[in-house]
Structures are given as structure tokens and as C-alpha cells.
N, C-alpha and C positions, 0 to 999 in steps of 0.2 A: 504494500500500500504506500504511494508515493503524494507528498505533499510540496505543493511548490509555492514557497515562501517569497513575494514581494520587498523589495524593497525600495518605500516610496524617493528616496534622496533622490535628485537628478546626476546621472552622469557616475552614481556610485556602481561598485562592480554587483555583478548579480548573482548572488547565491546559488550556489549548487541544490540541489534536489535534496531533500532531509525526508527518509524513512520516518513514515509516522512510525510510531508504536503499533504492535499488530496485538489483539484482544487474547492471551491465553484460549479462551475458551470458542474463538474461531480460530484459530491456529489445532486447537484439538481437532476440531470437528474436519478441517479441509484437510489433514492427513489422513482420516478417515474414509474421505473423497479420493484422495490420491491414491491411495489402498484398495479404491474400489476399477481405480482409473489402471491399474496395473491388472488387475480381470480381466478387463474389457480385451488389455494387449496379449493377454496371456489364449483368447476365444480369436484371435485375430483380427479384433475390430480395434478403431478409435482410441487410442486410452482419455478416456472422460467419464470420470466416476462423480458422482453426487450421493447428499446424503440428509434429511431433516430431520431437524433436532427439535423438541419442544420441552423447554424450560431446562438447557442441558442434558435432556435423556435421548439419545440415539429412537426414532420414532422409525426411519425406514431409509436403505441404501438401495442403489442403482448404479449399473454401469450401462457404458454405448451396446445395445447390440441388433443395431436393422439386419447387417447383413446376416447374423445366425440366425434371425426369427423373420427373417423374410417381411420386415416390418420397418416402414419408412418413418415410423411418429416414435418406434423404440430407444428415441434418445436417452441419455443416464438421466436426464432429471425427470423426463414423462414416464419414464419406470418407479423411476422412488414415487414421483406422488399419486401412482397408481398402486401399490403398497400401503403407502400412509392413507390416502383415502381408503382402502379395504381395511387395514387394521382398525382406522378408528370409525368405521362405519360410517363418514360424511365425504361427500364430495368437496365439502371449505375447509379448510385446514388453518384458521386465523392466528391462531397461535402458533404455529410452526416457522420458521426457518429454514433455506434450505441453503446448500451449498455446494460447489461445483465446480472442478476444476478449470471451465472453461466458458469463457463468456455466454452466455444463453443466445441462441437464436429467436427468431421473431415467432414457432411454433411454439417454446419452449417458454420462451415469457408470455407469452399470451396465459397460456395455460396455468401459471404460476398464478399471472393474476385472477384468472378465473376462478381458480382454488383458494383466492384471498392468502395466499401465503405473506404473511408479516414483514419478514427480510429477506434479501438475496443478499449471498454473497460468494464470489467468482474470484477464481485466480490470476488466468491467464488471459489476456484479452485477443480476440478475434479479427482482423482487420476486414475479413471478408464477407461473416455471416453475422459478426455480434450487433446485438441491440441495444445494446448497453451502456452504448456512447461511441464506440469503434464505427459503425457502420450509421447509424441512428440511435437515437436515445426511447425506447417506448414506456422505461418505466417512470419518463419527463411527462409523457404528455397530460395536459392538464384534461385535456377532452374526457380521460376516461376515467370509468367511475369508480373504481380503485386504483389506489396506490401504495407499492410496495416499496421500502425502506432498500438503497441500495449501497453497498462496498464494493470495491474492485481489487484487487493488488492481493492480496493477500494467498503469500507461497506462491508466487507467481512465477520465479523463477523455476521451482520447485517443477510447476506441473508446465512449463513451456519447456524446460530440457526432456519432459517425456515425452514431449510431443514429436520437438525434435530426433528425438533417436526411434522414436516408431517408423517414422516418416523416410529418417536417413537408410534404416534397416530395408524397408517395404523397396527404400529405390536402387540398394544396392544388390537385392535381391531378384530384379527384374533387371537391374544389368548384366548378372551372372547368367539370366536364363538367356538372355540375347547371345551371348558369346557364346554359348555353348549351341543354341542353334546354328548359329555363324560358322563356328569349326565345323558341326557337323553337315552343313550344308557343303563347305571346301571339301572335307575329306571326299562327300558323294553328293554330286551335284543334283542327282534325283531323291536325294532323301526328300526334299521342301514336298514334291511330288508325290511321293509315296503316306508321307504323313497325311494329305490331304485326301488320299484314296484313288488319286487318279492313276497313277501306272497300275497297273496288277498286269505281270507276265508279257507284257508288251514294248517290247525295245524302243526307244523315242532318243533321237539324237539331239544333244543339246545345239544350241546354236554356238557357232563360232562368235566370238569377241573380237575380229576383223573387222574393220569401219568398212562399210557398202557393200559387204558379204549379206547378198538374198536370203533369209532363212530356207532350209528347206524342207520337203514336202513334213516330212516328219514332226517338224519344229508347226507347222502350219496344223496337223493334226493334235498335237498339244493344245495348242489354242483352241480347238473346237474342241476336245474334250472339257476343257476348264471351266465351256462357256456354254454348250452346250449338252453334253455325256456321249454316251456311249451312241451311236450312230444303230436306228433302228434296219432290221435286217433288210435283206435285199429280195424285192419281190423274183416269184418262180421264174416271170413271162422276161424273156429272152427281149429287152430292148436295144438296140445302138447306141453308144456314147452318142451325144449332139442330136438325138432325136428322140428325146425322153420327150413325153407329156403323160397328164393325166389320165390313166385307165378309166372310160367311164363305169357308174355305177349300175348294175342290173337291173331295173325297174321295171315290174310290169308294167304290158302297154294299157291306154287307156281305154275303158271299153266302147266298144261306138255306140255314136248316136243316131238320132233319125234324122235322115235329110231333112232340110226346113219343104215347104209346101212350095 
């Protein structure tokens, strides 16, 4: 939690930033969040843990998990207050607290305040989805018809180094699988092919890497395989190259009529 101190003189120098004091008993509660945010990384989602407290008593934890529950609203704090409303049997939660390692999105604060929740309070700020003053401010606006008490900063460092290293993890991980398709693609130029199903048992000549070298017939049937499949079979009736047209279809004739008068 960051406070930045004015200083009215003119022309005096300007103070550096001074750490407020951070509340023992949100510093409990958002390690508890962080703990739950290490879950989330451990299932492979997000690490974004949350947790609401009411009057210092742990009421109900959540962590991120859309992608295991196949669920886009399964953010960590739409989970807690779908907990803490079931444990205390109300959908408003006034007296509670919640907390979270990560700024709230606009689905996520909406819902907080829908559930009357008392205070928020967030770690790490968001530049791209938070609402909380990063992106827009929603728990400012005066239009609506509750308002919730809000903090920021707090362990922030804490839960943006997790964030960081999920994030750094996830991207060196999907470098390693490029390389390794990469080699394997050098060692056997048809592997890319074979993975996708299209060779099976059929020799297909790669194209030359010669500048103005025509592909040939081969490299031309690749392409229509890729874009079309497998080529339907060839009818019995014995036609000439260059004089294919459409077999008509066998229809009975129509039955006659009577001459007009």
C-alpha cells in the first residue's frame, strides 16, 4: 500500500513514495489469499486466490478456476462469495470482507457489490482488466446504490512476483514445445504432415527451396489433400482425358399426354 506525500513549498524537492503501514490483520488475511493463489497455479490456472473474513474469522476461500470447471464467471472471488453466501445462507454478505490477490475485474466487482460486501481489499493491480482504478474506478461511482470501502497495495509485491513467474513458466514452456517441433520437423520434413493425418502410406515429394523451381505434381497433390482430402474414387465408365463431362442422371420418361383438340 503506497502513499504519496505532497509537498506544498515551491521548487522544494519531492519526496519519494512512503509505504503506509499495512493493517496486521489484512496482511493475515491476503497471505491466506496468496495460499489460495498458489492452488489455482498448482490446477494450472491463474494464481488468484481470494478469501472473506467476517469480524477476523476466515468465512470462505477461492481460487481462479474457469478453465478446470469449464466456467467463465469461476473467478477466485465469484467462488468465495458463492461459498460464503451458501455457508451463511444469504445472498448479502454486509458484514464481510473480502480479499484478493488481484485487482477485481468489472464481473467481479459488480458482484461484490451486489452481495453488499463491506470492504475490498486487493494486492496487485491490473492495468488491463482492473476496476479499481487501473482501468476505471467502479467502486467510485456515485450513480450506484452501494458502496464498498476500498484498499489497494497490500502484498503486492508478494502476489505480482506470482504472477510473474506463472506467466514466465507458461511462456517458456511453449517455447520449449516450438523447438522441439522445429527439430522435429528438420530431422523429417513430413513429420508437420503426418501429425496432421495427411500422409498415411503415400510418398509426397517435398518441394525444392530453389527460387523459381515449379513445384511439382506431387507437391500440387499435397495441397489438395490439405484443402480438400482424399480424392473421391474414379467412376467405372471409361472416359478420355479432355473430354470428361457430366454422366446424365437416369430418369424416367414422362408419361404422355393427350394431344390438345
Amino acid at each position: 500500500m503506497t502513499d504519496f506525500h505532497s509537498i506544498p513549498t515551491p521548487g522544494a524537492p519531492v519526496a519519494a513514495p512512503v509505504a503506509a503501514p499495512v493493517d496486521p490483520a489484512d496482511e493475515y488475511a491476503m497471505r491466506l489469499a496468496l495460499d489460495q493463489a498458489q492452488n489455482a497455479w498448482l490446477v494450472g490456472e491463474v494464481p488468484v486466490g481470494a478469501v472473506i473474513m467476517r469480524a477476523g474469522q476466515i468465512i470462505a476461500t477461492g481460487y481462479n478456476r474457469p478453465i478446470t470447471t469449464h466456467d467463465p464467471t469461476a473467478h477466485a472471488e465469484i467462488v468465495a462469495l458463492r461459498h460464503a453466501a451458501q455457508l451463511l445462507g444469504n445472498y448479502r454478505l454486509p458484514e464481510c470482507e473480502l480479499f484478493v490477490t488481484l485487482e477485481p475485474c468489472a464481473m467481479c466487482a459488480m458482484a461484490m457489490m451486489h452481495a453488499r460486501i463491506k470492504r475490498v481489499v486487493f494486492a496487485a493491480h491490473d492495468p488491463k482488466t482492473g476496476v479499481a482504478g487501473s482501468v476505471l474506478d467502479l467502486f467510485a461511482q456515485k450513480q450506484l446504490n452501494h458502496h464498498t470501502a476500498l484498499v489497494g497495495g497490500v502484498l503486492a509485491e508478494p502476489s505480482s512476483q506470482l504472477l510473474r513467474q506463472f506467466f514466465a513458466e507458461r511462456r517458456e514452456a511453449a517455447r520449449q514445445r516450438r523447438e522441439a517441433q522445429r527439430s522435429a520437423e528438420q530431422s523429417d520434413p513430413l513429420a508437420a504432415f503426418r501429425s496432421a493425418g495427411v500422409v498415411s502410406g503415400v510418398a509426397i515429394e517435398v518441394a525444392s527451396p530453389v527460387a523459381n523451381e515449379l513445384p511439382s505434381a506431387a507437391t500440387f497433390e499435397t495441397d489438395r489433400l490439405l484443402t480438400t482430402g482424399p480424392a473421391a474414387p474414379a467412376p467405372d465408365t471409361d472416359i478420355p482425358v479432355g473430354e470428361a463431362e457430366y454422366l446424365p442422371v437416369d430418369t424416367p420418361d414422362p408419361p404422355p399426354t393427350d394431344p390438345q383438340p
